[in-house]
C-alpha positions in Angstrom: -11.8 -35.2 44.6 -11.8 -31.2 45.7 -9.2 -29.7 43.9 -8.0 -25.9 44.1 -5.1 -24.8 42.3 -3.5 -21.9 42.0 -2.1 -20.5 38.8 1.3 -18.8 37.8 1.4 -16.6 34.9 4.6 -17.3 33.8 3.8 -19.4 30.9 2.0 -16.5 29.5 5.6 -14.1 29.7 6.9 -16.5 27.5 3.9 -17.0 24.7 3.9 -12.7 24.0 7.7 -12.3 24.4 8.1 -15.1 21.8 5.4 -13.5 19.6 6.9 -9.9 20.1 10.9 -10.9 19.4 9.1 -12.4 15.8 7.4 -9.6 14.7 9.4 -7.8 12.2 9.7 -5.6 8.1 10.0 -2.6 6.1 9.0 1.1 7.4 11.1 3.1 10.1 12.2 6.4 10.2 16.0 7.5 9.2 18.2 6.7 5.9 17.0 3.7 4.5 19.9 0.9 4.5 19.5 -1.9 2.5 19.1 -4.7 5.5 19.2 -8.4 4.5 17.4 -10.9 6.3 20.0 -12.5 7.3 21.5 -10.0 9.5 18.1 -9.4 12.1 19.8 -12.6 12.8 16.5 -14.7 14.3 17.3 -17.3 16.4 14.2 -19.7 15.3 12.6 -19.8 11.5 8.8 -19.6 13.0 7.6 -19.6 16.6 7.0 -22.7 18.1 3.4 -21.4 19.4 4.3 -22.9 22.7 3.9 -21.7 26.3 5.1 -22.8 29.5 2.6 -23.6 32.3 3.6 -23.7 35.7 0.4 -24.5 38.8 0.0 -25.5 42.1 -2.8 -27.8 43.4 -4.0 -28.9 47.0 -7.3 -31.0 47.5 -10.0 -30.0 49.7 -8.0 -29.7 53.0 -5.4 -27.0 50.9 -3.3 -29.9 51.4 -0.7 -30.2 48.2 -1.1 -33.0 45.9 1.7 -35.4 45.6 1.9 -38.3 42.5 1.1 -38.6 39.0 -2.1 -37.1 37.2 -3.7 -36.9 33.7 -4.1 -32.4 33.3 -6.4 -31.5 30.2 -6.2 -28.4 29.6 -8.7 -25.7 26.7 -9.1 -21.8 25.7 -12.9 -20.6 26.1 -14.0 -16.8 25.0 -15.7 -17.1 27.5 -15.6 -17.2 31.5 -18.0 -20.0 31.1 -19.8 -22.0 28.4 -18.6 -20.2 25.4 -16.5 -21.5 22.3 -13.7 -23.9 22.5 -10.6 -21.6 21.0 -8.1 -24.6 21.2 -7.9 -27.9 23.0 -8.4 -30.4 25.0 -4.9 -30.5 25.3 -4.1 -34.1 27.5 -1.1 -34.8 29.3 -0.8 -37.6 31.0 0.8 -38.5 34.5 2.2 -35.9 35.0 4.3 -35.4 38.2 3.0 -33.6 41.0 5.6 -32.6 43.9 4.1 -30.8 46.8 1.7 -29.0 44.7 3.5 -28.0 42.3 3.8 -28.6 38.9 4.9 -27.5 34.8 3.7 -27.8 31.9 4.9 -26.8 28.1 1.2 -26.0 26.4 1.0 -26.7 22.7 3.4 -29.7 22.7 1.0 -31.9 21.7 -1.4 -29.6 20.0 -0.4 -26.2 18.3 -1.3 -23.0 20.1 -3.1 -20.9 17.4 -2.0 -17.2 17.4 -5.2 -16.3 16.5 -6.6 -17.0 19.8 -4.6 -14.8 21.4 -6.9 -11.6 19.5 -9.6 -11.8 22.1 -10.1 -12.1 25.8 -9.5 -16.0 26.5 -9.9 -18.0 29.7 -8.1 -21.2 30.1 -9.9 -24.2 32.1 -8.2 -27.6 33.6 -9.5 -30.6 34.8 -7.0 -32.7 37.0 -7.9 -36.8 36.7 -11.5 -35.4 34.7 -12.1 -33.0 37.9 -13.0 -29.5 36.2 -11.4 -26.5 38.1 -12.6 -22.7 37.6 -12.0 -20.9 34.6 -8.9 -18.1 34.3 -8.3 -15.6 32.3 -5.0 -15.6 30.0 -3.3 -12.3 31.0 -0.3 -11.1 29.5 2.7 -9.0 30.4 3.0 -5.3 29.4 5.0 -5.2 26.6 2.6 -7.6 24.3 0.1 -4.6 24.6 2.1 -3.1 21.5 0.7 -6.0 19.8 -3.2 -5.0 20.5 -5.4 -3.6 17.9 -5.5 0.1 18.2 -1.9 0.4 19.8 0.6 2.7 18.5 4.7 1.0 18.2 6.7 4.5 19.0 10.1 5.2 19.6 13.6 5.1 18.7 14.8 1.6 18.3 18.1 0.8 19.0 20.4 -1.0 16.7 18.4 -0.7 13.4 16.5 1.8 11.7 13.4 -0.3 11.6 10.4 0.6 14.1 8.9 -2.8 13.1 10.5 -5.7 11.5 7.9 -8.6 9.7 10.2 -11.3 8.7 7.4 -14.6 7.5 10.3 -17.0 6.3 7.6 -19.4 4.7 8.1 -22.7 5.0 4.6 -23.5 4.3 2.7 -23.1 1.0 5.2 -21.1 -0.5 3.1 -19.4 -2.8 1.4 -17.5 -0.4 4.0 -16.6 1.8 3.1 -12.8 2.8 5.7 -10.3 4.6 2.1 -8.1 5.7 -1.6 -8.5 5.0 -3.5 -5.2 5.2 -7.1 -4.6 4.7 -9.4 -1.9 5.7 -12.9 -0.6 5.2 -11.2 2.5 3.2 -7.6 2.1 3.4 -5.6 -1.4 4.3 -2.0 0.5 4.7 -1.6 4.6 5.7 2.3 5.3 5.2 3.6 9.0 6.3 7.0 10.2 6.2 8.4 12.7 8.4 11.5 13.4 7.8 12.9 15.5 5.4 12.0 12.6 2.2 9.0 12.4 0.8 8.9 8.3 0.5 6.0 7.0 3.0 6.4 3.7 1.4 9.7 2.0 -0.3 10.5 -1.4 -1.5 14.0 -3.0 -1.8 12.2 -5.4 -4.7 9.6 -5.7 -6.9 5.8 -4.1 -5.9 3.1 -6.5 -7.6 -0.4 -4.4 -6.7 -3.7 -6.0 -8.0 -4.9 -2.3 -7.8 -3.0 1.2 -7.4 -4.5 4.5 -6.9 -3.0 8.2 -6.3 -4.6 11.1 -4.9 -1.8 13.0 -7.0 -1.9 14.2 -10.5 0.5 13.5 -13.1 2.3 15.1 -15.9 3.1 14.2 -19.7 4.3 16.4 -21.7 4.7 16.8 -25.6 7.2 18.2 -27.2 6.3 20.8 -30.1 8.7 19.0 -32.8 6.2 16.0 -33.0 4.1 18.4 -35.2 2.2 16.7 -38.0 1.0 19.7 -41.3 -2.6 19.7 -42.3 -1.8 20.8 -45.5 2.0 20.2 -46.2 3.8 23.1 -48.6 2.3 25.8 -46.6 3.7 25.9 -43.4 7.1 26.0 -42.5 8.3 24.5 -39.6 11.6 25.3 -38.2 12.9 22.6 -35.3 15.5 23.3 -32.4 17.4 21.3 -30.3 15.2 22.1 -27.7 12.6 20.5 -28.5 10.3 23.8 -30.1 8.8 24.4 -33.2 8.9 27.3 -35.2 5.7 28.2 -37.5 5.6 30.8 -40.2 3.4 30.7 -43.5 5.0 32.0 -46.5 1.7 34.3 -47.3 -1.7 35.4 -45.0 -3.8 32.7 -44.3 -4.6 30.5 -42.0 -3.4 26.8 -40.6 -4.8 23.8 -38.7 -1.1 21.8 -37.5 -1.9 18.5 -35.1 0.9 16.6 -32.6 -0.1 13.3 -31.9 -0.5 12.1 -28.5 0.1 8.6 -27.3 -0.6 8.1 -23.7 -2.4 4.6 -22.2 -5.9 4.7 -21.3 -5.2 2.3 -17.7 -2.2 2.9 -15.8 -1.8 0.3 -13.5 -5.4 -1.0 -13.9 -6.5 2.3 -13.3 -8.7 4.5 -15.8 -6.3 7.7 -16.5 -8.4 11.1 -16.7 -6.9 14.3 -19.0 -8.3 17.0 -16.6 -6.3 19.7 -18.0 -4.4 20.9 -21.0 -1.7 23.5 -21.1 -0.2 24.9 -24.2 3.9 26.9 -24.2 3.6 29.1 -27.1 4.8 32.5 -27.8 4.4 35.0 -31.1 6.7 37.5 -32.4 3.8 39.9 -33.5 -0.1 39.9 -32.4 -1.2 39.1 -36.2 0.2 36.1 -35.8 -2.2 34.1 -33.4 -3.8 30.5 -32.2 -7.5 30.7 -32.2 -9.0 27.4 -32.1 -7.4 23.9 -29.8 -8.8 20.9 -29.9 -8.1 17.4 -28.3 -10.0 14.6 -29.5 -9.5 10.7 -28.5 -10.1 8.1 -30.7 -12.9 6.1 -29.8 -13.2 4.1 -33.3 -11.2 3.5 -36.8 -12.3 6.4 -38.1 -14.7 8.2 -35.0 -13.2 10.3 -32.4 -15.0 12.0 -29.5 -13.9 15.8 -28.8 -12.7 16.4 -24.6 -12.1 19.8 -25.6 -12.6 22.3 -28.2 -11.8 25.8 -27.2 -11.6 28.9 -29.2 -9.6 30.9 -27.4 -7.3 34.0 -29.3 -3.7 33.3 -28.1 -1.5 35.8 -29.3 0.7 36.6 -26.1 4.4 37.4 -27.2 6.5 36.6 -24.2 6.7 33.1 -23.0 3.4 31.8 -21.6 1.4 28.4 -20.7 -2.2 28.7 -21.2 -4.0 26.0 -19.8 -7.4 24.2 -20.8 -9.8 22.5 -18.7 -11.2 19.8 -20.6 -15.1 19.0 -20.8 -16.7 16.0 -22.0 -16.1 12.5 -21.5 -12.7 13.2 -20.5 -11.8 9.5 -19.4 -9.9 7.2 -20.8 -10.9 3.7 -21.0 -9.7 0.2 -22.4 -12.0 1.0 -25.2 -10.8 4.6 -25.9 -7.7 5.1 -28.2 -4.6 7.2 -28.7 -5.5 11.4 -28.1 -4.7 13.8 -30.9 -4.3 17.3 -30.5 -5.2 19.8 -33.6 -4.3 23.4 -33.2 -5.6 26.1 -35.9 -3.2 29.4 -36.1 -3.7 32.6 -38.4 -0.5 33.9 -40.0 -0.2 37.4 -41.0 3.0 37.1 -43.3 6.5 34.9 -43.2 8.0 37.1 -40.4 5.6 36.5 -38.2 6.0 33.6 -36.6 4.6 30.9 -34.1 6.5 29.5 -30.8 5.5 25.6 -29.9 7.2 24.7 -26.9 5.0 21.7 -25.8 1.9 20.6 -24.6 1.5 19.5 -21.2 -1.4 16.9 -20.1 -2.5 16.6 -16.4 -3.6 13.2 -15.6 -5.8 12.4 -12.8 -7.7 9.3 -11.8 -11.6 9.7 -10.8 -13.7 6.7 -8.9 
């Protein structure tokens, strides 16, 4: 038998609108509101990865077939030969009125999203006759849904650009809202408004690995001062959090502040790049000329990140910072950071201003 048939597209309308009404999650621009699920209001829990197929065949005189005929129906990647993407798909005697006839594809056998990521071509054969090959098109708007296409706009309605909704009602432990992965980066997130959040969660963010380009601050305030030598040194504290050093005769005095800090955070090995001091003096004579930060790397072993001997003796407010040197890394193996500063006093009323000490933290590959 010499069939021709001629092909509608409309089945294809129905497989991308279906697939873009589904899409759906969390980034858009505007105030974030706190949306449930519940009120996108879906109409079905999951797609039913189903298309409807609509033809019309005539045998070799273009005359239009009439009666009842077993269709099969597959998805190539290719024109010809190529791989099977899904099928054979059979259905049998089905009625043929002057040509015409329809079809709901993926009834029997699921229609996998997945082939829908390349070019496919879908081939019949009518009672085991093969006809020529086509190539699944689809309507404009799926184009959103290409790799490399851009979703722009202002949608109406919600303040959601794109809405990922996966209501898993299969293995429920690995139900996923969105998978990204990349060569370098799997998710890019920009704000720009006038926030600074690229990226916010209603819930709870599990991350098997987190990184910031940004560095990060800890400070220490200078009433956590441990004495060297106790009896000599007086220490004065204030509500503010400073410490006031004086030494009842010349000399000088090595004071220490503890520093506890962890070595990972969030899986990631923490970096002190930079140390910065807030001190004042009350007179010149009185003067810091020796800081040190060491990190315990043993019971009783530490390993120095920096050991400068720089005369501080400035007597208005200041923050004198420290680039550290050294293995200046924390690790799992690496302990709590101890910072020893040694001052000269001249006599009691001159006297030593500790505001803090700040730590910059930074993460290094």
């Amino acid at each position: 038998m010499n069939l021709k048939s001629i092909i509608k597209p409309i089945g294809l309308t129905s497989l991308f609108w279906l697939m873009l009404w589904v899409a759906g999650t969390v980034f858009g621009q505007g105030q974030f509101t706190n949306m449930q699920s519940s009120q996108i209001n879906p109409t079905a829990a999951q797609p039913a990865y189903q298309m409807n197929y609509q033809g019309y065949l005539t045998d070799g005189q273009s005359q239009p077939l009439n009666g009842l005929y077993n269709l099969e129906f597959w998805l190539y990647d290719a024109e010809t030969g190529g791989v099977p993407l899904w099928g054979p798909e059979t259905h049998l005697e089905v009625p043929i009125q002057k040509g015409l006839f329809s079809v709901v594809l993926g009834e029997l056998l699921r229609l996998p999203p997945q082939a829908f990521k390349q070019t496919a071509f879908l081939r019949i054969s009518v009672d085991g006759v093969s006809l020529a090959s086509q190539q699944v098109r689809g309507v404009p708007y799926s184009f959103s849904l290409l790799p490399g296409a851009t979703i722009e706009g202002d949608p109406v309605g919600t303040v959601y650009g794109l809405s990922v909704i996966n209501t898993d009602i299969g293995d429920q432990s690995q139900g996923r809202g969105i998978w990204a992965q990349g060569y370098q980066y799997g998710l890019v997130a920009q704000e720009t408004g006038p926030g600074d959040v690229a990226l916010l969660s209603t819930s709870f963010v599990e991350a098997e690995g987190y990184k910031s380009h940004e560095p990060s601050y800890l400070w220490i305030p200078g009433i956590r001062i441990i004495q060297g030598d106790p009896g000599l040194l007086e220490i004065e504290l204030t509500a503010s959090g400073t410490v006031i050093l004086s030494r009842n005769s010349l000399g000088t005095e090595t004071f220490y502040l503890p520093i506890d800090i962890v070595s990972q955070l969030y899986g990631q090995e923490v970096a002190v790049s930079e140390v910065t001091l807030q001190y004042y003096v009350n007179h010149a004579d009185t003067y810091i000329f020796r800081t040190r930060l060491e990190k315990m790397i043993g019971t009783n072993e530490s390993e120095s990140i920096l050991d400068s001997q720089d005369q501080l003796n400035q007597t208005s407010d200041t923050a004198h910072s420290f680039l550290t040197t050294g293995n200046y890394t924390l690790t799992t193996t690496s302990g709590p950071l101890n910072l020893a500063v040694t001052a000269n006093f001249s006599d009691p009323g001159k006297k030593l201003y500790l505001g803090g000490v700040r730590l910059r933290l930074e993460h290094h590959d």
